[in-house]
N, C-alpha and C positions, 0 to 999 in steps of 0.2 A: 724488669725487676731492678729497684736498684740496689747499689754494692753493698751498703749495709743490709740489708732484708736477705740478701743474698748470701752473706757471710754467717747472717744471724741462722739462716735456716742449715749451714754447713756446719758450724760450731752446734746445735742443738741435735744432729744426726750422727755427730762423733761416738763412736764407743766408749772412748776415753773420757774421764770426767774431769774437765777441768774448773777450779777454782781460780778465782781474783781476790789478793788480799788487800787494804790498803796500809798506808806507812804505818798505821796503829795494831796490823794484823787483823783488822776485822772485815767481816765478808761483803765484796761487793757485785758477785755476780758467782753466778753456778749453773752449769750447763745441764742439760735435761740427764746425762749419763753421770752427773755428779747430786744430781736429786735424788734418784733412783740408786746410786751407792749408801749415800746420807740417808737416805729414807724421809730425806725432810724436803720442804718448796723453798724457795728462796725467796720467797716473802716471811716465812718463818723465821728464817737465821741470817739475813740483812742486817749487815751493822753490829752484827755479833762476834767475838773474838773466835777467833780460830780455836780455840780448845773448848770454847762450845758447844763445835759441832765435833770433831774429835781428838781423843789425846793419845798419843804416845808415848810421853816422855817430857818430864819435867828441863833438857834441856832442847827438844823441837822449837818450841819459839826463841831460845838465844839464838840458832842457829838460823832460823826464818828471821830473826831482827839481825844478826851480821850480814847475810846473805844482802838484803835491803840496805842494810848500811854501804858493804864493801861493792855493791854492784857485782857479786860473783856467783855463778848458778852452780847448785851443787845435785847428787842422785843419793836417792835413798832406796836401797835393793831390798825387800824383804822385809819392810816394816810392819810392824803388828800395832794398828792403832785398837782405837777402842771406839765405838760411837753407841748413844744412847745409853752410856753410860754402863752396859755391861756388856752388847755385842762384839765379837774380836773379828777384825779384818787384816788381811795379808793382802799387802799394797807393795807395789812399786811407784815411789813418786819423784819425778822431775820439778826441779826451783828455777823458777827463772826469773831476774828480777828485769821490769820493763817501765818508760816512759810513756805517760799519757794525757796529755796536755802538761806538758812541764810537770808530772808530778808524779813520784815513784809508787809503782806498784812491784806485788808477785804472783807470776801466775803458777799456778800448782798443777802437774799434770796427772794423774793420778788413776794407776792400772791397776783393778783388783786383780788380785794370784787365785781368790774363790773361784771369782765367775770362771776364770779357764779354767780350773779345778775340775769346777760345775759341770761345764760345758763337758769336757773330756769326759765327767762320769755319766753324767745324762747320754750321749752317744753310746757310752757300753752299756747301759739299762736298757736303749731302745734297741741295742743289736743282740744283745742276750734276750729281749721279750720277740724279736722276730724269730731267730733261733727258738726258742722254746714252742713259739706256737704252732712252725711247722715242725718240728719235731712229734708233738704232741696230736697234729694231724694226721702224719704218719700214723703214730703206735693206734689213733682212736680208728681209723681205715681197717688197720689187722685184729683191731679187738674185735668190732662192730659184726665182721661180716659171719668170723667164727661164731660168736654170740646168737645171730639172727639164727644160724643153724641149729646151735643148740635147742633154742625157744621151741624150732618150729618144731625138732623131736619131739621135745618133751610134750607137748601137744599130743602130735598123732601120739604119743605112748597113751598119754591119757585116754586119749578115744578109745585103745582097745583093752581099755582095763576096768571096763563098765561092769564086767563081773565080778571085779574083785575091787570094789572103793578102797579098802585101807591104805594099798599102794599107793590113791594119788597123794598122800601125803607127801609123799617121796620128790611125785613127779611134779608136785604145786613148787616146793622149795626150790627146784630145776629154772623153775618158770620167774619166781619172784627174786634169785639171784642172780638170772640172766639180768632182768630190769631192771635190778640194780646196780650192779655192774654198769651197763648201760646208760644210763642215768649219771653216773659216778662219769663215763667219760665226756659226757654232753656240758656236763660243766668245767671239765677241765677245759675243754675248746672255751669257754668264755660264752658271750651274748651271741645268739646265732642269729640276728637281726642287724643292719645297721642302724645307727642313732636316727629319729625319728624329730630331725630337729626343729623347734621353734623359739621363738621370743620366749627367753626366759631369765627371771631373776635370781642370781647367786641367796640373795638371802631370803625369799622364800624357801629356797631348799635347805638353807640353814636351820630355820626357824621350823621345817616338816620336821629336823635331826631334832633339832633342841627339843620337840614337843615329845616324841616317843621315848630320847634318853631321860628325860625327864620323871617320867612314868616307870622306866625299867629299874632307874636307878633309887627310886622312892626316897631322894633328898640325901642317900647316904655318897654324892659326890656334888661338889659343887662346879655349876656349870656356867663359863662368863663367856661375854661377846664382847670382840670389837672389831666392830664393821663401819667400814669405809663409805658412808652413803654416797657416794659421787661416780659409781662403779655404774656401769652403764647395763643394759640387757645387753645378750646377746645367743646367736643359735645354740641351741645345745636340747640333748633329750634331757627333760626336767626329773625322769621316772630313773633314768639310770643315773643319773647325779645322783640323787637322794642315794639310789642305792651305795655308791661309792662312799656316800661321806658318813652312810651310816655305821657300813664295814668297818670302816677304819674309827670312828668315834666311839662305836660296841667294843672293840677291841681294845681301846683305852681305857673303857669302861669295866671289862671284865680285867684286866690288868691291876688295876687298880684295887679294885676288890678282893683279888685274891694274895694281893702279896701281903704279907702277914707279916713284916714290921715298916708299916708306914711309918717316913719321917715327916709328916706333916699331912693336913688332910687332904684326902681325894680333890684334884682339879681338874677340869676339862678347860680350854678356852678355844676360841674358833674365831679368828682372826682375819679380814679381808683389805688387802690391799690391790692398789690401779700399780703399775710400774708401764713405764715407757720404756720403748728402745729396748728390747728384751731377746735373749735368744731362747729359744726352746731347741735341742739337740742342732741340727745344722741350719733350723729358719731362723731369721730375726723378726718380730713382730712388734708394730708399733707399738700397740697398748694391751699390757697383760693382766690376767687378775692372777693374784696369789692370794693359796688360800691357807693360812696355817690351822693345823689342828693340834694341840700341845696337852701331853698330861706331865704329870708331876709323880709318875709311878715307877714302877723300877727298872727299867729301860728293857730294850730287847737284847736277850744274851747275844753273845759275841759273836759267838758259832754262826748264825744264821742271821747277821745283818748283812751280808752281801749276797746273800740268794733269798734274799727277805721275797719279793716278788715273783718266784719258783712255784709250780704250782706243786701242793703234797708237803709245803714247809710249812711248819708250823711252830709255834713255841710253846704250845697251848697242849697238853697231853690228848686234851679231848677236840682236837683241835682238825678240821680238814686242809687245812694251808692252800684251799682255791680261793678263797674272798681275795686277798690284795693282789692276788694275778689276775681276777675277772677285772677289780679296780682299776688296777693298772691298762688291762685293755680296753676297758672303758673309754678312759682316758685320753689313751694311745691313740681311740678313734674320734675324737673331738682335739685331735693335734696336741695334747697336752704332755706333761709325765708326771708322774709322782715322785717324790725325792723322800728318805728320812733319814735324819740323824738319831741316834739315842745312846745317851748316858745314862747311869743310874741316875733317879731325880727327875732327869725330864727325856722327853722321846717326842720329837715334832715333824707331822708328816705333815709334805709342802705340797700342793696340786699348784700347776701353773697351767692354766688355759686362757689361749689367743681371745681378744676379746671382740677383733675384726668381724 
């Protein structure tokens, strides 16, 4: 291999995302972890000024054109850029000005403060969903066996009460409360099968969502797409995806409907992007798909966004709080997580799953 291919393949596996600017500040190189920050290719924003792709502050570029002038590298701790024009990022970024054939450049090194944010919450989402599952293993073990005994009573009761029907009233409700009961813990455990995987495509399952909210919703929300065609197939159960993305899309959808002073009208959008060089809790994985699902309703109250994924939580009165703890284990077993932010106005759950 030679040294260039060899450098180029090091710099493209960096975490860190570094930019090249040239003496006019506009872009002439971006590394795979500075595409994946930018959200953009660099065929996109080639030759483009650096507040193009993000801004900060009206005097970031005098201080990027001194820095190039005086030849002196300076650190920026805790910057809050801005990219795409309304996204906000918290960066640390290193200046460094350098020669390249006789000709001054700057390279930008540039460390989001999210992604480790990210990363640190994502590890306490997958260790609070591990905890909760055995926990929840436990208590369904101690319900289960009491339960089976119940049933089997209430049973033989019945058998010996052939003389007197009125009573099985009594002993039928024994019977159909056990089962539900029963029932009620089978789904707290989540999917009792594992994923049954094969070649499957993201936006088919999209497009199974789209067709059924479609129909629920009877045009009283409006539902957009923007999907990434270049997203490759990959294993997964196509039958419990649908499921997951349906949970959380209904949920958007009954949100929306109920909240009784919309400031603007009902939206759904569903969102798919490819990201490279990606971590998911402790793995890093080459090529990730992210999937967003975004409304514009009135977000999830306060109280219960960090035990959002809990099973029995709900925000919903009529509500069972197991759908996004099944999601999430879904998930969990196709290596991925689920992540959500929400404010009033918008609420946006993120699924990242491996695309290897």
């Amino acid at each position: 291999m030679g040294h260039l291919n060899f450098a180029d393949t090091l710099i493209d596996h960096l975490n860190t995302a570094l930019l090249v600017l040239d003496d006019e500040l506009r872009v002439c190189f971006m590394n795979t972890a500075a595409e994946s920050l930018f959200e953009q290719s660099l065929h996109q924003v080639e030759t483009l000024h650096v507040n193009s792709l993000f801004f900060e502050s009206e005097e970031t570029s005098t201080a990027l054109q001194y820095a190039l002038q005086s030849q002196n590298p300076y650190t920026k701790r805790e910057a809050e850029i801005r990219i795409n024009g309304t996204q906000h990022l918290l960066v640390d970024y290193f200046v460094s000005p350098v020669q390249i054939d006789n000709r001054p450049f700057l390279l930008m090194e540039l460390q989001s403060l999210d992604r480790l944010f990210r990363i640190s919450r994502e590890e306490a989402i997958i260790s609070t969903q591990t905890t909760t599952r055995n926990l929840v293993r436990g208590l369904a073990h101690e319900i289960k066996n009491p339960l089976g005994g119940i049933r089997g009573s209430a049973q033989l009761l019945a058998r010996m009460l052939n003389d007197n029907p009125d009573l099985h009233e009594y002993t039928d409700i024994i019977i159909q409360e056990a089962d539900r009961l029963r029932n009620l813990v089978d789904k707290m455990l989540g999917p009792n099968k594992l994923p049954e995987r094969e070649p499957a495509n993201i936006h088919e399952v999209l497009e199974r969502v789209y067709s059924l909210i479609a129909v629920e919703a009877d045009g009283r929300v409006n539902l957009r797409r923007d999907y990434d065609p270049s997203i490759p197939e990959f294993l997964a159960d196509r039958e419990q995806l649908i499921q997951v993305v349906l949970n959380i899309v209904r949920n958007a959808m009954q949100a929306l409907l109920e909240q009784t002073t919309p400031n603007a009208a009902p939206r759904i959008t569903l969102k798919t992007r490819a990201i490279r060089q990606f971590t998911i809790g402790h793995q890093r994985h080459k090529l990730v798909l992210r999937l967003d699902i975004t409304d514009n309703g009135p977000g999830i109250p306060e109280n219960i966004r960090e035990s959002l994924f809990y099973p029995m939580i709900s925000g919903r009165a009529d509500g069972t709080g197991l759908g996004l703890s099944i999601a999430q284990s879904i998930v969990n077993q196709h290596r991925g997580i689920i992540e959500c932010e929400s404010v009033p106005g918008q609420t946006q759950f993120t699924i990242y799953l491996p695309l290897e």
